[in-house]
N, C-alpha and C positions, 0 to 999 in steps of 0.2 A: 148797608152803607157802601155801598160795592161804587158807586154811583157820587159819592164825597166830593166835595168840590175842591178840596183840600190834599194830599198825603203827608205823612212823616216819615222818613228813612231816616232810618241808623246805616253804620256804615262803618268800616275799618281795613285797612289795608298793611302789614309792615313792607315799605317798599324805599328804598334809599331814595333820598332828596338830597339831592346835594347842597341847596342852598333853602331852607325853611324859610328865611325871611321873604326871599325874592318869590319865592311859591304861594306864600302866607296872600303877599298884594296882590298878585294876579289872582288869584282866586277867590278874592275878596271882591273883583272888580267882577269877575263870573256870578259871584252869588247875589251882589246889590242889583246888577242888569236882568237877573232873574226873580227878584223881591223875594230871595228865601232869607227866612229869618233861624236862627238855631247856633249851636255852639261849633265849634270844629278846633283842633289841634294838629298842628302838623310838626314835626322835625323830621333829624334826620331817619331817621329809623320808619316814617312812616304817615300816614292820616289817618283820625278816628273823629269821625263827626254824627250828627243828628242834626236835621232840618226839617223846617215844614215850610208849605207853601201851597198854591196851587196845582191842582195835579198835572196841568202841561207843563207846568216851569219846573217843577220837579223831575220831570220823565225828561225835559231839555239838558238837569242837570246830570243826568244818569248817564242820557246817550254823551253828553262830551265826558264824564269819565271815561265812560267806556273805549273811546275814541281814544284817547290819548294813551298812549303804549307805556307807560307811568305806573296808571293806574288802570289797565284794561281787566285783571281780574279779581276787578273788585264785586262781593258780593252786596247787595243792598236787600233788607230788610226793609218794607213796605205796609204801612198803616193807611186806610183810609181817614179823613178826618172832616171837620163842618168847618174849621180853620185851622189857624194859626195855633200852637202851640207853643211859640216863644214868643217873647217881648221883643226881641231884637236880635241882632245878628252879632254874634263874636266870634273872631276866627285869631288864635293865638298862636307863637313859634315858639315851642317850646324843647330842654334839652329830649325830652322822651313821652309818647304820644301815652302812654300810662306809666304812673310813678312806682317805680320797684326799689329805687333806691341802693341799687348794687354797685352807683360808681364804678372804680376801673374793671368791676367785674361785670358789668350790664354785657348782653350780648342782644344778638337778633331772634325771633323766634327760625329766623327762615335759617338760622344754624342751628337750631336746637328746639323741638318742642315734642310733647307729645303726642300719641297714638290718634287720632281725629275718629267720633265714634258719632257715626249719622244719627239723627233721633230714632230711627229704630233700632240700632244698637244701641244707642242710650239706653232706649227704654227696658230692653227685655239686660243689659251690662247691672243696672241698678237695683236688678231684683236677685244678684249674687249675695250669700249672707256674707263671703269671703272679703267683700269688696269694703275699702271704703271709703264714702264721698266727703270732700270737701269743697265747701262754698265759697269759689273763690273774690264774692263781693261782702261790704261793711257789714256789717253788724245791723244795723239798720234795716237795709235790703232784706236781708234771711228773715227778721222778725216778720216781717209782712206776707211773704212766699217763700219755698222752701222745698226742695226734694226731700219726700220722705226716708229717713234713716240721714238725713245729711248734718255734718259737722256743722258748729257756728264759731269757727274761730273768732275769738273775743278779739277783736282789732275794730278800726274805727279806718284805717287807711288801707291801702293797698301796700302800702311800703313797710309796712309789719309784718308780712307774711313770711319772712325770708328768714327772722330773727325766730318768729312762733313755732316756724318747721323745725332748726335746729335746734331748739329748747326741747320739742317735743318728737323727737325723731325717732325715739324708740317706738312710742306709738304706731309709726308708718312702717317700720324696716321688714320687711319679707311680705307685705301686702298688696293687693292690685286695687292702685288709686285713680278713681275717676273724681275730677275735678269739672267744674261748668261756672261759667258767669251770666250778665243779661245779653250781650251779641257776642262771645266768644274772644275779644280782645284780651279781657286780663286774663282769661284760662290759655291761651296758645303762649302767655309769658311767665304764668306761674307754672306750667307744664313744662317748660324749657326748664325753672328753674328747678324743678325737683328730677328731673335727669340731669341736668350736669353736679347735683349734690347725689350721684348716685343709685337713686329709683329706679329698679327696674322696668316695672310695669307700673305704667305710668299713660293714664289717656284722659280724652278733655270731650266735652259736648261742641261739636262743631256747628257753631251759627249760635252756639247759646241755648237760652231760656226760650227767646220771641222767636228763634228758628224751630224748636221744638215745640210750640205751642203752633205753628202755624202748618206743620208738617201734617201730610192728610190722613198718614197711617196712627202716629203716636200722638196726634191729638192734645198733648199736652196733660198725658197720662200721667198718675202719678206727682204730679209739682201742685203741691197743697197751698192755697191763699194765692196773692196778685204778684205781679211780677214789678217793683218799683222802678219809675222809670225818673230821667233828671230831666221833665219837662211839666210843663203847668197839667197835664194829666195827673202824674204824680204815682200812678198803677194801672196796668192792663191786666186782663184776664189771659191765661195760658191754658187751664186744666177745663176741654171739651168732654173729657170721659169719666171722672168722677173727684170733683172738685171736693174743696174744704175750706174752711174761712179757718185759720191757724193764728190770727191776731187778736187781741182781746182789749176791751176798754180800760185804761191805765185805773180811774176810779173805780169803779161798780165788776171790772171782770166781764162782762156778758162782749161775744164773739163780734168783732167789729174791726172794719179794714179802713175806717176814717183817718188820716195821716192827718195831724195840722200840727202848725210850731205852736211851742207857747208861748203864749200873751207876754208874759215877765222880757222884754228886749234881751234884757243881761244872760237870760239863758237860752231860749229861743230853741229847747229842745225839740225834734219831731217826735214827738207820741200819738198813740191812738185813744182816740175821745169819741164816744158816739152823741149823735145830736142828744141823747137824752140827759147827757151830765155836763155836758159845754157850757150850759147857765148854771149852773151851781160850781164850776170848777173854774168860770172865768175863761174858760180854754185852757189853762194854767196846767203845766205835768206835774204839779204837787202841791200838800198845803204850805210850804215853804214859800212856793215861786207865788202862790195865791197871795200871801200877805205882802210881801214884796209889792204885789203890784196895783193890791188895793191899798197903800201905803204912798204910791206915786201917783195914782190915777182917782181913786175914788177920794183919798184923803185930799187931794189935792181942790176935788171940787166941792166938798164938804168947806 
């Protein structure tokens, strides 16, 4: 796929903007002139985006990041693809380019984060028994892919992680915490946040999951099942050196990395269904949400 006619970058930077909104237009007028389609946030603290598009329009928007002394070092993360990945383009101004929810206490990473551990220190950091990892994306995410031996804090946002830590502090206190995300954005903000509540030894996967799955020594060792991503993919693969399908079909149990919402609107859960039970479950994550929605839909044509 070297050869795609297409790529998707992910992308993140914290870098002071002074004005989001006036940044948010001009680079809206940059991404329409180049047909890229994808999500982007900016404030002041920074931009965190994902786009696809054409591979020269893509590489056009790289080089004018790179250009601009703003945003010159920014790293981008690089998929080849056959198209488009998103539906359309949204670029928002937001107060914080990931939500932590710390109000007057929010800070920058670039005052505070921690230890940056390449994927080969990742790889051989994660096989200390001493250690231990925390996942610092949804609940969702972990269920599908996952470093082995890694926590799943029970949260559903990013901004509950601040509240789980100090509830659960004892847990961590005199331990050496590696934490990682999918591109390393919310681990350089939760890594800030657990040194300024004190942790000593405190480090992060730098580039993420899709940097370590694409690194040519670590292979993407060790991180069991797909990496979720928030684009019509939906998961990439990471683990080149001894992979594992870690997700299982919500009906029947048998090993399955199918992600679909279900059927019932009102609940529109993500579960995993494999094609074999999707007809008899309706797509539905339960007999609950089943009757519900043969109640709306099937009763309705009855």
């Amino acid at each position: 796929m070297t050869d795609a006619p297409y790529q998707v970058l992910l992308y993140y930077l914290y870098t002071e903007i002074e004005n989001p909104e006036a940044y948010r237009d001009a680079h809206r007028e940059l991404c329409e002139g180049l047909g890229l389609k994808g999500r982007i946030i900016i404030g002041k603290e920074g931009i965190n985006g994902t786009l696809s598009g054409l591979t020269a329009d893509c590489q056009k928007y790289v080089e004018a990041m790179k250009a601009d002394p703003l945003t010159s070092a920014m790293e981008f993360k690089i998929d080849p693809e056959q198209g488009h990945v998103f539906p359309k383009l949204s670029i928002k101004a937001r107060e914080e380019i990931v939500t932590l929810g710390l109000g007057e206490e929010d800070f920058s990473p670039n005052e505070c984060t921690g230890k940056y551990l390449e994927p080969t220190e990742w790889r051989d950091a994660i096989k200390d028994p001493n250690a231990v990892i925390i996942d610092a994306r949804n609940d969702y995410e972990f269920d599908l892919g996952r470093f082995k031996g890694a926590i799943r804090p029970p949260l559903t946002a990013f901004k509950e992680f601040p509240e789980w830590i100090r509830e659960n502090r004892e847990s961590f206190e005199g331990k050496r915490i590696l934490t990682y995300c999918t591109g390393g954005i919310r681990c350089e903000k939760f890594s800030g946040f657990l040194v300024r509540e004190g942790f000593e030894d405190v480090s992060q996967l730098h580039g993420g999951i899709v940097k370590y799955g694409k690194d040519p020594e670590a292979r993407g060792e060790d991180f069991d099942g797909l990496c979720y991503v928030f684009d019509e993919r939906i998961a990439v693969p990471v683990n080149h050196v001894n992979p594992e399908v870690v997700a299982h079909c919500v009906h029947c149990g048998e090993a399955s990395e199918r992600y679909v919402n279900c059927a019932n609107k009102l609940c529109n859960a993500q579960h995993f269904c494999c094609e074999a039970c999707e007809g008899e479950s309706k797509r539905c994550c339960s007999e609950a949400c089943q009757e519900v929605y043969s109640a709306k839909y099937e009763g309705a044509v009855n």
